[in-house]
C-alpha positions in Angstrom: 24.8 101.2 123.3 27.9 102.2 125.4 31.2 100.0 124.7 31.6 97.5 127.5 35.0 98.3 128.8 36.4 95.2 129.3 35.9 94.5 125.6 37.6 97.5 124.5 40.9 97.8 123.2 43.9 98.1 125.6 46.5 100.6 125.0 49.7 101.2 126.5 50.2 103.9 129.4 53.4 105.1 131.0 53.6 103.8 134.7 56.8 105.8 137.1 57.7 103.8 139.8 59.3 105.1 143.0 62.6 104.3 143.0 63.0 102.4 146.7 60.0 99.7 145.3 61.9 99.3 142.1 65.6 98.4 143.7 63.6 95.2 145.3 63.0 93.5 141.9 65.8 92.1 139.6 65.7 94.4 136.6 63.5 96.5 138.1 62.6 100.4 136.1 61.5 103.6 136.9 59.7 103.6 134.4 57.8 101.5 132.3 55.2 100.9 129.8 52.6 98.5 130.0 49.3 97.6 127.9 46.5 98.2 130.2 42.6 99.5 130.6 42.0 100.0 134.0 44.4 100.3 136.9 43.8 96.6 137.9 45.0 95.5 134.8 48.0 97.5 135.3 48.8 95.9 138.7 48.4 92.4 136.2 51.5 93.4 134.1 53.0 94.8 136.8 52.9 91.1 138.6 53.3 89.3 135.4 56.8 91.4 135.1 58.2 91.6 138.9 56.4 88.2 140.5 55.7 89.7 143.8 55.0 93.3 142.8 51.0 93.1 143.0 51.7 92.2 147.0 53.7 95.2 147.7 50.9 97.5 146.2 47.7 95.9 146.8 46.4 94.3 149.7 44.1 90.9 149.7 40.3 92.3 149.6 41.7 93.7 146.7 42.4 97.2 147.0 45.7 99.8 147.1 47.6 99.4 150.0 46.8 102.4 152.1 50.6 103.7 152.0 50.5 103.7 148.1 49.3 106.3 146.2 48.3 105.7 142.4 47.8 108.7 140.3 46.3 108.6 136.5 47.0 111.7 134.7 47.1 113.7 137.9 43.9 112.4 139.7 43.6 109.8 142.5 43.1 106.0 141.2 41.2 103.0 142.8 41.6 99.4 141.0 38.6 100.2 138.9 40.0 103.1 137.3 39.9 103.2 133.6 43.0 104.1 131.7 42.9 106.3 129.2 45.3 105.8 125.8 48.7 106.7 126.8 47.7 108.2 130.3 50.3 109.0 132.6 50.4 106.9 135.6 52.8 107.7 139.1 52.8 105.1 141.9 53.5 106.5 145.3 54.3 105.4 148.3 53.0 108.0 151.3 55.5 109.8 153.7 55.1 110.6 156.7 56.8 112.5 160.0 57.0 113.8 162.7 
């Protein structure tokens, strides 16, 4: 029988942060390292961190803000993206022109 993932053991993944989001919390890093299974539970230390760091990437159903972009060792995340041991993670925020 398959591990449930929310029993499993969290590890710690490297999260880069884009530099204009982090300047709007006191202390705030590029980059950081947080204990975490999924992507959800990654926007959880995020928040528990930087109070008021959740709302500036995730809207209320819950769900990424359209302008952000979350990538997990080079592939596109939702929420419900599971973390792998010591993945990679770059938050983005989407440019635009014209």
């Amino acid at each position: 029988m398959p591990a449930d993932p929310q029993s499993s053991p969290r590890a710690p993944v490297r999260v880069r942060l884009p530099a204009h989001l982090v300047r709007l919390f006191p202390d705030g890093e590029m980059l950081v390292e947080v204990v975490a299974g999924d992507v959800r539970q990654l926007m959880d230390a995020l928040e528990a961190r930087w109070p008021g760091m959740r709302d500036r990437l995730c809207d209320e159903r819950p769900a990424i803000r359209r302008h952000i972009n979350v990538f997990a060792n080079g592939r596109r995340a939702r929420l419900d993206t599971p973390l792998a041991p010591g993945a990679d993670v770059f938050i983005l925020t989407a440019i635009s022109g014209g």
